[in-house]
C-alpha positions in Angstrom: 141.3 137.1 138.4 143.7 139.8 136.5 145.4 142.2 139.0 147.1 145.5 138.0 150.4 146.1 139.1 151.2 149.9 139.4 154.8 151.3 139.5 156.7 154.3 139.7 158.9 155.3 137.5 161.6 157.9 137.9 160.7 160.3 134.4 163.2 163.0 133.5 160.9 166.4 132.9 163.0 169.0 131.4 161.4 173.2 132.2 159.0 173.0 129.2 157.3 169.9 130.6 157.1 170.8 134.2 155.5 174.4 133.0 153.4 171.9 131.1 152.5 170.1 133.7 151.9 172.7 136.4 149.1 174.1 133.5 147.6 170.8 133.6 147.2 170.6 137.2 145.7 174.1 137.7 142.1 174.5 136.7 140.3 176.9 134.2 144.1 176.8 131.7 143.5 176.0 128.5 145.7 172.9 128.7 143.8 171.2 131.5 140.7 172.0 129.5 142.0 170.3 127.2 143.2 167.4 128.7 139.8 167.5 130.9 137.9 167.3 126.8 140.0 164.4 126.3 139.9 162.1 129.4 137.0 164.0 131.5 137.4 165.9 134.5 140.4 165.5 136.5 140.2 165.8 140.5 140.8 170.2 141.5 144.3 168.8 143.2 145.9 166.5 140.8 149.3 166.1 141.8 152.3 166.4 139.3 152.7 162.4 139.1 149.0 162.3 138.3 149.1 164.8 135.8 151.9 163.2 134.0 150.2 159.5 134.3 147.5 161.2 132.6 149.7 162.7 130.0 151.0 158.8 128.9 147.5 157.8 128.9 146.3 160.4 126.4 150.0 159.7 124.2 149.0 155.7 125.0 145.2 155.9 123.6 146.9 158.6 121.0 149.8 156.2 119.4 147.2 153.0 120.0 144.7 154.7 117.4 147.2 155.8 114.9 148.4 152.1 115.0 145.2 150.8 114.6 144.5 153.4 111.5 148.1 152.4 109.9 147.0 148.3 110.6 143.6 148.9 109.1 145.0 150.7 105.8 147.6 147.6 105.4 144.7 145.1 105.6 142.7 147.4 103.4 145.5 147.7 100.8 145.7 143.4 100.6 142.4 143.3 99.1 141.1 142.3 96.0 137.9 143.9 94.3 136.4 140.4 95.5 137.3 141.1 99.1 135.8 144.4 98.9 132.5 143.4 97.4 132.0 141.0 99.6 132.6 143.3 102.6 130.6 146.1 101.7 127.2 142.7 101.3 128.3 141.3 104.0 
């Protein structure tokens, strides 16, 4: 059985961010709707560490994809017209 470890984390936020952040946490701004289209509905008081945990989720799952895009388009670009046949009969 896996456990998750959680830890806090001391993250510089310079005025820009912490505006940021205080639109996230209050409902009906465009940047919570935003976030809330993105991850689903956040809780009416999310506090400032939760809105910036949910911030480096949505960068997480964001970076995570565009890896995955850039790893696919490598493997893609290593095959032959062979390769590619058989993958699109396969």
């Amino acid at each position: 059985m896996s456990t998750s470890t959680l830890s806090r984390k001391s993250v510089p936020v310079d005025a820009e961010m912490s505006t940021f952040t205080r639109d996230i946490r209050t409902p009906g701004t465009p940047a919570r709707e935003a976030v809330e289209g993105l991850v689903g509905p956040l809780p009416d008081h999310l506090s400032e560490a939760q809105a910036l945990s949910t911030l480096l989720n949505v960068a997480r799952d964001k970076v995570q994809e565009t890896a995955n895009a850039s790893g696919y388009a490598a493997y893609a670009a290593t095959l032959n017209e062979e390769d590619r046949a058989a993958a699109d009969h396969g």
